[in-house]
Backbone as JSON Lines, residues from 0, in Angstrom:
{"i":0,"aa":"X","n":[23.66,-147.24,-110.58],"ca":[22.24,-147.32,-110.82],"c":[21.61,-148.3,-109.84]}
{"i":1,"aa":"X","n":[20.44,-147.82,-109.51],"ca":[20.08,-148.68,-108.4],"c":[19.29,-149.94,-108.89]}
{"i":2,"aa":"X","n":[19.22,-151.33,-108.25],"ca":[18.36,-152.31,-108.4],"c":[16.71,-152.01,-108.69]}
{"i":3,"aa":"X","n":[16.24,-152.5,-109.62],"ca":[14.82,-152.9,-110.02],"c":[14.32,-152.61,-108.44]}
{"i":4,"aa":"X","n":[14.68,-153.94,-107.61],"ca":[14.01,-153.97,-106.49],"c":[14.17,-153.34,-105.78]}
{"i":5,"aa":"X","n":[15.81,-152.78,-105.45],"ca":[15.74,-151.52,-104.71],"c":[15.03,-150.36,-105.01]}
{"i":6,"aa":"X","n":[14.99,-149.89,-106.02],"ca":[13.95,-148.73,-106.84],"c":[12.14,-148.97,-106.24]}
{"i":7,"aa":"X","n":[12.0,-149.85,-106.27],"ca":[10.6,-150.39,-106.43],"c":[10.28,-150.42,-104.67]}
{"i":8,"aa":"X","n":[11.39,-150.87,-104.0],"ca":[11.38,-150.91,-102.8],"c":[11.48,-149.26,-102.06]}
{"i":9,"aa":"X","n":[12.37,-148.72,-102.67],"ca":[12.35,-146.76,-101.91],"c":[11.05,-146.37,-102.63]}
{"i":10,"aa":"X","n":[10.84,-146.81,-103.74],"ca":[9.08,-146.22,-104.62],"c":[8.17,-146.65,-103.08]}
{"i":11,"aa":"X","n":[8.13,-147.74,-103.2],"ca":[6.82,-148.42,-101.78],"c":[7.04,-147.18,-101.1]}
{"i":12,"aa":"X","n":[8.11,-146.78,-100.11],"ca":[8.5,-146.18,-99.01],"c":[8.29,-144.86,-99.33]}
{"i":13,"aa":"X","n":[8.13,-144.05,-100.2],"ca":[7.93,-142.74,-100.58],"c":[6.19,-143.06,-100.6]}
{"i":14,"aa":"X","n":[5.54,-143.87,-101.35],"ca":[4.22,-143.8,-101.15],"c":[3.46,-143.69,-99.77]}
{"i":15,"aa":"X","n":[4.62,-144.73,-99.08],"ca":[4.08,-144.64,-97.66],"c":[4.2,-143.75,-97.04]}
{"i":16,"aa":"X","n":[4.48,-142.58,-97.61],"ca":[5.35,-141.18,-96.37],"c":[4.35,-140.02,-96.93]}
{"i":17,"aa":"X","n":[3.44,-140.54,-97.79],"ca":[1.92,-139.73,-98.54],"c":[0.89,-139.65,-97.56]}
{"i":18,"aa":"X","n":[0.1,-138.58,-97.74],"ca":[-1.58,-138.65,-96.92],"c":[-2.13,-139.39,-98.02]}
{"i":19,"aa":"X","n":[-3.08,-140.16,-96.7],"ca":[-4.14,-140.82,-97.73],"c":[-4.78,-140.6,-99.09]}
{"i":20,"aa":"X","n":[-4.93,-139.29,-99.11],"ca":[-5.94,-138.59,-100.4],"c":[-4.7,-138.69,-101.27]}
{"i":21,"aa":"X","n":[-3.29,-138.56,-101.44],"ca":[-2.2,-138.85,-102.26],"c":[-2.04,-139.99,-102.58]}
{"i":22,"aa":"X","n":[-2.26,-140.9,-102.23],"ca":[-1.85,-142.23,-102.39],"c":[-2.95,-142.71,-103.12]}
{"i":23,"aa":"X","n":[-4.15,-142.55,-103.27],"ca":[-5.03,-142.45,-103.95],"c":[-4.79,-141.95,-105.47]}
{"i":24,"aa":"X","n":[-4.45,-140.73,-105.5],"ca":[-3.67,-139.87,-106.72],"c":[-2.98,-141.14,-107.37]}
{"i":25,"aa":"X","n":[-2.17,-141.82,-106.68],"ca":[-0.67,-142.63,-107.35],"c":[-1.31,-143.51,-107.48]}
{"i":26,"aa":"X","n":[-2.05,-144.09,-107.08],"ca":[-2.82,-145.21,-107.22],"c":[-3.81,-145.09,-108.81]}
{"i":27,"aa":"X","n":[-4.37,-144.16,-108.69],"ca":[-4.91,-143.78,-110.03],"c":[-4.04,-143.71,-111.29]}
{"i":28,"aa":"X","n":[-2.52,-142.97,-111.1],"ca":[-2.14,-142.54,-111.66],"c":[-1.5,-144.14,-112.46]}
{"i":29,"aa":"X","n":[-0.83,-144.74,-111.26],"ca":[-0.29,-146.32,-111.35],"c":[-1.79,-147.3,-112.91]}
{"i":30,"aa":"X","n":[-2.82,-147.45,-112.16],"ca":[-3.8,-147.48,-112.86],"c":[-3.55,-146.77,-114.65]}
{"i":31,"aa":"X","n":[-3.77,-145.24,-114.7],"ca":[-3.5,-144.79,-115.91],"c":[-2.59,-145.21,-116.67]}
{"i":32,"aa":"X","n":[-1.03,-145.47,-116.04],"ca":[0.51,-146.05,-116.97],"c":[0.07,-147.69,-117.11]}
{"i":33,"aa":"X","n":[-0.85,-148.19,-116.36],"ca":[-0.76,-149.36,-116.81],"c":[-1.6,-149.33,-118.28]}
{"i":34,"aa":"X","n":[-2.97,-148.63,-118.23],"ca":[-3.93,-148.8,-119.07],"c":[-3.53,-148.31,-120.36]}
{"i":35,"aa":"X","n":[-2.57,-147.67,-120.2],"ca":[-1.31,-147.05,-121.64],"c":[-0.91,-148.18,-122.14]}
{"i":36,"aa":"X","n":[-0.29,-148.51,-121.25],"ca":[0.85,-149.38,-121.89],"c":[0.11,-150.62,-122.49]}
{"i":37,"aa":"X","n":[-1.39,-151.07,-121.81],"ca":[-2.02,-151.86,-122.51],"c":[-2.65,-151.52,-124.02]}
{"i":38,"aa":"X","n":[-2.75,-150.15,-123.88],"ca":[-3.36,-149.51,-125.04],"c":[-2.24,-149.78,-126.16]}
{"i":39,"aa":"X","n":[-1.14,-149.35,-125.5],"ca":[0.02,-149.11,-126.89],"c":[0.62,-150.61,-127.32]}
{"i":40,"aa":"X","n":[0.4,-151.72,-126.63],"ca":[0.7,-153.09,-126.69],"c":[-0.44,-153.73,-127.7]}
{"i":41,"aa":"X","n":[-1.76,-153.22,-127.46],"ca":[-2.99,-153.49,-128.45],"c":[-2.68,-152.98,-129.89]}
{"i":42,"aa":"X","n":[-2.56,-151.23,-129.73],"ca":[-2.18,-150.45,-130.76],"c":[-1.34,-150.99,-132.03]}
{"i":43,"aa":"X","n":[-0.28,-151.46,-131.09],"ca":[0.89,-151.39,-131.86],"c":[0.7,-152.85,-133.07]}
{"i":44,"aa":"X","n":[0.04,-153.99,-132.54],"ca":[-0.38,-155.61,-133.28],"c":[-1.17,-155.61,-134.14]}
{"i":45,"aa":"X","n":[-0.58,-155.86,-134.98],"ca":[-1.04,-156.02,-136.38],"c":[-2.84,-156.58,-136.42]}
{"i":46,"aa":"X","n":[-3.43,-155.98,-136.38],"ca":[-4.72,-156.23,-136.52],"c":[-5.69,-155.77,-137.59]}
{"i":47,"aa":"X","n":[-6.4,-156.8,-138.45],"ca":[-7.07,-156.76,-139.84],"c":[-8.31,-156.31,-139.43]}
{"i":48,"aa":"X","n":[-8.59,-154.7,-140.41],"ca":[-10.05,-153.87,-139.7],"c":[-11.07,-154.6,-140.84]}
{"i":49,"aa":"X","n":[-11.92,-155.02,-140.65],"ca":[-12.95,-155.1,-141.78],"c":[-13.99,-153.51,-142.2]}
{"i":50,"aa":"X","n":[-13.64,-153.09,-143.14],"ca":[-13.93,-152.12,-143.75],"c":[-14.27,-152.83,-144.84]}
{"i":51,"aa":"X","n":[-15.91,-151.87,-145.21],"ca":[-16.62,-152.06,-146.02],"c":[-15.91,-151.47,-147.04]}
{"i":52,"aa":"X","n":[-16.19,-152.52,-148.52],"ca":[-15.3,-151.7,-149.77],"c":[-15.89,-151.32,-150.39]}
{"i":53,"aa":"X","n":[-16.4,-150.32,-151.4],"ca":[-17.07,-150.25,-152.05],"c":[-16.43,-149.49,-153.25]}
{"i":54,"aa":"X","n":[-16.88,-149.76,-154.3],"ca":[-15.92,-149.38,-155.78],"c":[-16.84,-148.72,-156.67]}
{"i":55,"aa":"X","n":[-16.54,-147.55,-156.86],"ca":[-17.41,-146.9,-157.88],"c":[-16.39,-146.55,-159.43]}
{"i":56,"aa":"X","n":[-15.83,-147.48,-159.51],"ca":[-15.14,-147.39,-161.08],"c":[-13.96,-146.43,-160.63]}
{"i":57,"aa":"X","n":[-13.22,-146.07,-161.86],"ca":[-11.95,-145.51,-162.16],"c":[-12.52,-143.98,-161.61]}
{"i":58,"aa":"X","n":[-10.71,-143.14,-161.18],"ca":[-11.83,-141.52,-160.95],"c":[-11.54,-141.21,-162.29]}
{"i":59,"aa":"X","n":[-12.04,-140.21,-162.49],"ca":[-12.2,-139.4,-164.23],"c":[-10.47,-138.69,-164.13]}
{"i":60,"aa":"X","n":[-10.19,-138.92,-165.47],"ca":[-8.72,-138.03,-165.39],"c":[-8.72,-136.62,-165.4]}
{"i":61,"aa":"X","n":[-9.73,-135.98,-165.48],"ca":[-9.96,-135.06,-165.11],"c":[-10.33,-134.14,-164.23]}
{"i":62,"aa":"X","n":[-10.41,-134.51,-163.05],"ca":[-10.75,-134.77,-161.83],"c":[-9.62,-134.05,-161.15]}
{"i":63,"aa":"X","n":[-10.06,-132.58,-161.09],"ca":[-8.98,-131.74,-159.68],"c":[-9.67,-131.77,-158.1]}
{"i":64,"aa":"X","n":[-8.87,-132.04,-157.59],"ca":[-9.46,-131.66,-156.1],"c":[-8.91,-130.63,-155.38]}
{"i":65,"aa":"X","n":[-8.02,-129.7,-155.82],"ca":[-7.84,-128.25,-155.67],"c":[-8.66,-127.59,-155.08]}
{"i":66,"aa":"X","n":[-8.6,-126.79,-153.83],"ca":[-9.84,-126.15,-153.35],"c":[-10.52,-124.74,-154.28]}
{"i":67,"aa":"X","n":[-9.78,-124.31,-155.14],"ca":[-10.36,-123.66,-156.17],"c":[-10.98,-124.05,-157.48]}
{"i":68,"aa":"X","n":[-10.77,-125.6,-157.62],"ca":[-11.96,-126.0,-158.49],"c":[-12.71,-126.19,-157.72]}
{"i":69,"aa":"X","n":[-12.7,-127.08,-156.82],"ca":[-14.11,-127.23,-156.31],"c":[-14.92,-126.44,-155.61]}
{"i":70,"aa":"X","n":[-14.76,-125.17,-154.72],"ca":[-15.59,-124.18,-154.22],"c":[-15.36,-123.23,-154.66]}
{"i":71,"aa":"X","n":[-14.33,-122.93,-156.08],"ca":[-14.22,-121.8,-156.75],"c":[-12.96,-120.77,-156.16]}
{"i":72,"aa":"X","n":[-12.98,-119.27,-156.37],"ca":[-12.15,-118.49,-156.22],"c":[-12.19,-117.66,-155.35]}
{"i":73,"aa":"X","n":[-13.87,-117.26,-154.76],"ca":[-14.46,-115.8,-154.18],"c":[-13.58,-115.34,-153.66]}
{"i":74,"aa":"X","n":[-12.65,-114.45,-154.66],"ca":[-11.88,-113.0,-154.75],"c":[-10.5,-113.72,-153.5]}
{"i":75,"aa":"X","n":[-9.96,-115.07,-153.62],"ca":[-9.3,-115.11,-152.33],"c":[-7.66,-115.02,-153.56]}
């Protein structure tokens, strides 16, 4: 398996062997894996949402939420 730096070092050298308008591409693309990985590093930390609570009592025990109680049967 090759070295970090060796890897990173033939990566440079393949970019350099790109037309301009490509290197651009990788450059963007470089850009996108970073902005991931910041996303999924944010994502992932435990962070407390403040959500509004609001309590309207117990639900009724009677209370189906079945899609045929509530919009009925029409012939399905």
């Amino acid at each position: 398996m090759a070295t970090p730096m060796h890897s990173a070092q033939a990566l440079i050298e393949k970019i350099q062997s790109l037309l301009t308008d490509w290197i651009a591409e990788v450059e963007d693309f470089v850009d996108f894996l970073k902005q991931q990985a910041e996303y999924k590093k944010t994502a992932t930390s435990k962070q407390s949402l403040d959500f509004p609570v609001m309590s309207i009592g117990k639900w009724p025990n009677d209370l189906s939420l079945s899609r045929e109680d509530m919009y009925g049967n029409d012939g399905r």
